[in-house]
mmCIF file of the C-alpha atoms, coordinates in Angstrom:
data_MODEL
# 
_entry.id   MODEL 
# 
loop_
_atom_site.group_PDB 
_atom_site.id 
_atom_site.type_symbol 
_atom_site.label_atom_id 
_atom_site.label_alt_id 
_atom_site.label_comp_id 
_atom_site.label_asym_id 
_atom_site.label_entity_id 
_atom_site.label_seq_id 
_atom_site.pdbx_PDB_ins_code 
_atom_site.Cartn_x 
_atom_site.Cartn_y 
_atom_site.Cartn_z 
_atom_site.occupancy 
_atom_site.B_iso_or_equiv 
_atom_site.pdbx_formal_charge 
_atom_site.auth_seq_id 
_atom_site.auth_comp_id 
_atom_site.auth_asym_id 
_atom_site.auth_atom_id 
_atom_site.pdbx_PDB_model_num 
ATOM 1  C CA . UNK A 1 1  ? 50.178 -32.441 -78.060 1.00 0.00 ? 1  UNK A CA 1 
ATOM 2  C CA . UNK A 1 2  ? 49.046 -35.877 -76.849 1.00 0.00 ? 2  UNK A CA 1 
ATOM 3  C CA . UNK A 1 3  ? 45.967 -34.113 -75.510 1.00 0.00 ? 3  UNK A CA 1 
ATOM 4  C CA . UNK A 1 4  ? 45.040 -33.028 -79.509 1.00 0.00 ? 4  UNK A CA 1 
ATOM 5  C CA . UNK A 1 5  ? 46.158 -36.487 -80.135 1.00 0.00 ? 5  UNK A CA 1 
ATOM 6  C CA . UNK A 1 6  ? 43.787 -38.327 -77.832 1.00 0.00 ? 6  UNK A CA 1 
ATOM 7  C CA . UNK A 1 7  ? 40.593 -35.476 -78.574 1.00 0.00 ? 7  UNK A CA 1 
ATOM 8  C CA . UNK A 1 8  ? 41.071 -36.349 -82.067 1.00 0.00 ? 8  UNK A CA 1 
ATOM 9  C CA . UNK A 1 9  ? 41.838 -40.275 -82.490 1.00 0.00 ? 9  UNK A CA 1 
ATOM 10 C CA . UNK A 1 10 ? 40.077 -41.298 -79.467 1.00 0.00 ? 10 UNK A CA 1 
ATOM 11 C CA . UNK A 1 11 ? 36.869 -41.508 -80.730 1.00 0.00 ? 11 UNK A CA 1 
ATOM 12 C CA . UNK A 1 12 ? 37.493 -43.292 -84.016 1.00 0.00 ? 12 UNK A CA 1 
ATOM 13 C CA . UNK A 1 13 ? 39.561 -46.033 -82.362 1.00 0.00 ? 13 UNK A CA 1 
ATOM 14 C CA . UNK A 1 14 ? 36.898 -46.446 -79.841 1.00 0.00 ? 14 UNK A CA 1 
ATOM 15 C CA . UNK A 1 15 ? 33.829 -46.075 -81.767 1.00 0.00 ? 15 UNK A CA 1 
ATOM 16 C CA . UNK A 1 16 ? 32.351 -49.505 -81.661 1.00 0.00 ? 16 UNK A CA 1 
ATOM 17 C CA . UNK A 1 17 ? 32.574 -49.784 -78.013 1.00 0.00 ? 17 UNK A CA 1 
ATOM 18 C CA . UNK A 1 18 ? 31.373 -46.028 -77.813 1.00 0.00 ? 18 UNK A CA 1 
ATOM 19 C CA . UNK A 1 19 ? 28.810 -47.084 -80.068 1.00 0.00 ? 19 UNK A CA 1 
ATOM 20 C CA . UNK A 1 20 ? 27.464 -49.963 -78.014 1.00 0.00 ? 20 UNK A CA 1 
ATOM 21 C CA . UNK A 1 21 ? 27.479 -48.385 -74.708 1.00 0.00 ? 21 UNK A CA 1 
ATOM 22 C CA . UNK A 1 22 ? 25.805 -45.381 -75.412 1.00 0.00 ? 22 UNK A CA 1 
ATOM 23 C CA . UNK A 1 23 ? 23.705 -47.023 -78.685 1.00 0.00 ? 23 UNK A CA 1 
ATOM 24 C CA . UNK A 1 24 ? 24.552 -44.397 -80.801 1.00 0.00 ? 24 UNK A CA 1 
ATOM 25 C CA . UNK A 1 25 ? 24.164 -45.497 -84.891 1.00 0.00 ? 25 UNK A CA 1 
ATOM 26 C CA . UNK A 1 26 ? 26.219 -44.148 -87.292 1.00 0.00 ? 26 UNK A CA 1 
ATOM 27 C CA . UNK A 1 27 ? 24.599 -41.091 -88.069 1.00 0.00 ? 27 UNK A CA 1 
ATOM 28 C CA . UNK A 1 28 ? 24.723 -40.180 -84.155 1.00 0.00 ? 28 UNK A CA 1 
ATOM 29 C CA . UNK A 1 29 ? 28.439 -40.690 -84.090 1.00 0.00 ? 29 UNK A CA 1 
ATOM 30 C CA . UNK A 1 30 ? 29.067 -38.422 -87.296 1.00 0.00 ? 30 UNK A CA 1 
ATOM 31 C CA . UNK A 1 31 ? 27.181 -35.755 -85.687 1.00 0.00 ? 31 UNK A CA 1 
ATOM 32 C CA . UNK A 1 32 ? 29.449 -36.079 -82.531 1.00 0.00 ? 32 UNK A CA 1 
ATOM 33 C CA . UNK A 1 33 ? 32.039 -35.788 -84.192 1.00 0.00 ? 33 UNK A CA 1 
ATOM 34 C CA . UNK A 1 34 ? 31.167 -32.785 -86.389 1.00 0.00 ? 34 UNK A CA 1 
ATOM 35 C CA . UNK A 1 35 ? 30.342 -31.245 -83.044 1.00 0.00 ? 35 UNK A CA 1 
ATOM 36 C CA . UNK A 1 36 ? 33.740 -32.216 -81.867 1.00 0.00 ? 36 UNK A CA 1 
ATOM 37 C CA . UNK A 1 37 ? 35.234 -30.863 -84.708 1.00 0.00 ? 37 UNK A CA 1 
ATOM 38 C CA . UNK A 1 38 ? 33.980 -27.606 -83.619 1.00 0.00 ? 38 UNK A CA 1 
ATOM 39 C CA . UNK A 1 39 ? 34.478 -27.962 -79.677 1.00 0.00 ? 39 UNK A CA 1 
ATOM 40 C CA . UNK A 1 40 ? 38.476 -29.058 -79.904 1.00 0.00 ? 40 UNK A CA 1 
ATOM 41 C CA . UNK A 1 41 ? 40.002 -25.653 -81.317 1.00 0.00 ? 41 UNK A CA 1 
ATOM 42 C CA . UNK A 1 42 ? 37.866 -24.042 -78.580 1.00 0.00 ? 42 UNK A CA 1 
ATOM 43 C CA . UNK A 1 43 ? 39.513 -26.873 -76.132 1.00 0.00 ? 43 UNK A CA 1 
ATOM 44 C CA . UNK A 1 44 ? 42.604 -27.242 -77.339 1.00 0.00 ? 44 UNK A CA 1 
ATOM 45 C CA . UNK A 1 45 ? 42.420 -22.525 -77.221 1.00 0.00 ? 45 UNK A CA 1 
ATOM 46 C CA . UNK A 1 46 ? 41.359 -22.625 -73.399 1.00 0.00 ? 46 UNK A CA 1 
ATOM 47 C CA . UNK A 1 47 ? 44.103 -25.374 -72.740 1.00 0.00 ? 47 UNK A CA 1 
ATOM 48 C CA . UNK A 1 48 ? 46.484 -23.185 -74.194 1.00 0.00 ? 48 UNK A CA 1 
ATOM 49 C CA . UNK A 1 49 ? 45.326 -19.833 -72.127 1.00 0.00 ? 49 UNK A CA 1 
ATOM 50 C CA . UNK A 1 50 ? 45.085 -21.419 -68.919 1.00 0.00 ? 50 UNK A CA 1 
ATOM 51 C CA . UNK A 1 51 ? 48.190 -19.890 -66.551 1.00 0.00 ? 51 UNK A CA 1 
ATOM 52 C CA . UNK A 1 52 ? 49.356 -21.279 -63.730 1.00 0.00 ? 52 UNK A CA 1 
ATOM 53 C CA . UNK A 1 53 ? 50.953 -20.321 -60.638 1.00 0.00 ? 53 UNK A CA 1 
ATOM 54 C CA . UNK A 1 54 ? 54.884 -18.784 -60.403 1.00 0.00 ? 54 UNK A CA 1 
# 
C-alpha cells in the first residue's frame, strides 16, 4: 500500500522541485503523469506477482 501511495502522491507533492531539476513545464509534467497513470497498474501488477523464496 504505501508503495501505491508514494507512485501516486509523490509526484504532485514534489512537482516544483521535480520541475526545476529536470526543467520540465507544465505540459511536460501532465504528460508524465498520464504516462504514469498508465505504468502504475502495470507496477503496482508485477509488484503483486513477484514470489519469493519459502
Amino acid at each position: 500500500m504505501a508503495n501505491l501511495v508514494g507512485l501516486t502522491i509523490f509526484p504532485f507533492v514534489a512537482r516544483p522541485i521535480l520541475q526545476k531539476v529536470a526543467d520540465v513545464d507544465d505540459t511536460k509534467f501532465n504528460e508524465l503523469m498520464q504516462q504514469r497513470k498508465e505504468l502504475i497498474p502495470l507496477w503496482m501488477k508485477s509488484m503483486l506477482q513477484v514470489h519469493t523464496p519459502k
